[in-house]
C-alpha positions in Angstrom: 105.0 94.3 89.0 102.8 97.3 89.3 102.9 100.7 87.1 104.8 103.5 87.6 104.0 107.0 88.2 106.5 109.4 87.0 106.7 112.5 89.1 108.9 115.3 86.8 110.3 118.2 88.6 112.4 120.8 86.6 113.8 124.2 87.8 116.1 126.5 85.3 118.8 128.7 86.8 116.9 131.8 85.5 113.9 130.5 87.5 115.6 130.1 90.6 114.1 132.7 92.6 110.4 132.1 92.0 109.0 130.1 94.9 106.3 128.8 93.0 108.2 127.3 90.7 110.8 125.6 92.9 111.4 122.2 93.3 109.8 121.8 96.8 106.8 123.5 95.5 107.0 121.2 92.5 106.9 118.5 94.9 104.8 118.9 97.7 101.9 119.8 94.9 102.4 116.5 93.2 102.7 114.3 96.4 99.9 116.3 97.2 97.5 115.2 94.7 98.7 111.9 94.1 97.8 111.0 97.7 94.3 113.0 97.5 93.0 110.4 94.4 92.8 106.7 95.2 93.2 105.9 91.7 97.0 105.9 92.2 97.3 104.0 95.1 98.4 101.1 93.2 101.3 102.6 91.4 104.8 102.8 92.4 105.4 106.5 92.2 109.3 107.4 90.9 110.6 110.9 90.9 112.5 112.4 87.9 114.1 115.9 88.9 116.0 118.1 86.5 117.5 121.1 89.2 119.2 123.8 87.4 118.0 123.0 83.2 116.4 125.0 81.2 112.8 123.6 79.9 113.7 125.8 76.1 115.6 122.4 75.7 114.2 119.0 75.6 117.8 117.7 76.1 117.8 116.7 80.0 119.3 113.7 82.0 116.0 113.1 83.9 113.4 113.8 81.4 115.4 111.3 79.2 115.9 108.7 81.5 112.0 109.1 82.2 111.5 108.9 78.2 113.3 106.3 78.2 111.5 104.4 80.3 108.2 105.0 79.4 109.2 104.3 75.5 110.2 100.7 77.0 106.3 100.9 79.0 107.5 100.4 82.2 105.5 104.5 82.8 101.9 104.6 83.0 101.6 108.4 83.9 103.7 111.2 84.5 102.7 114.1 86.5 103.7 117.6 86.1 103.2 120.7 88.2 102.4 122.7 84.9 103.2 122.4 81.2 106.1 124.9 81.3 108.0 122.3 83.6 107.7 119.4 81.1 108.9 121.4 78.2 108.7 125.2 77.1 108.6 124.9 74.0 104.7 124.5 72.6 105.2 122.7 69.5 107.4 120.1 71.3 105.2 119.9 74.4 102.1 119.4 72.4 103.6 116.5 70.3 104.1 114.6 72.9 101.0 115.3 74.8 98.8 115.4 72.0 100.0 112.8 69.3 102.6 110.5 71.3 101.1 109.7 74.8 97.7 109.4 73.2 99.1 106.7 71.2 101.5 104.6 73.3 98.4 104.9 76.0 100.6 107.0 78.4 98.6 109.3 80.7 100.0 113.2 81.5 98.9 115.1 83.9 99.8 118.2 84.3 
């Protein structure tokens, strides 16, 4: 079985209507640089998306199926357009990316 790369896209109603923050933007970015670095060629890449939630809240269906998976290992990186789409709130975000990825070896790129 080979690793997974989790792609996470998130979009809040209130940021609807900034096209640099939409979800196809999100995307094609990602995609973008995941095919532009060989080093992920041998992952399976999997796409989380969270349309339409607000980041203030670490309580999504994607983000914690994506959690959820990576806590189990099956994850090996996730990818993220830009911090503020993985969480908004700084305390939370930083926990993860500074104390828990470190540790379980999970790699976030953001």
């Amino acid at each position: 079985m080979r690793d997974i790369l989790a792609v996470y896209l998130r979009l809040s109603k209130s940021d609807d209507d900034i096209i640099s923050n939409s979800i196809l933007n999100q995307r094609d970015l990602i995609y973008s640089y995941i095919r532009n670095h060989a080093e992920f060629e041998n992952y399976d890449v999997v796409e989380y998306c969270d349309d339409g939630y607000s980041g203030t809240t670490l309580d999504r269906p994607q983000f914690n199926e994506m959690l959820s998976e990576a806590e189990f290992g099956r994850i090996k990186c996730i990818i993220v357009k830009d911090f503020s789409r993985f969480g908004r709130n700084s305390i939370e975000v930083g926990s993860y990316i500074e104390e828990i990825f470190p540790y379980t070896g999970l790699r976030f790129i953001s």
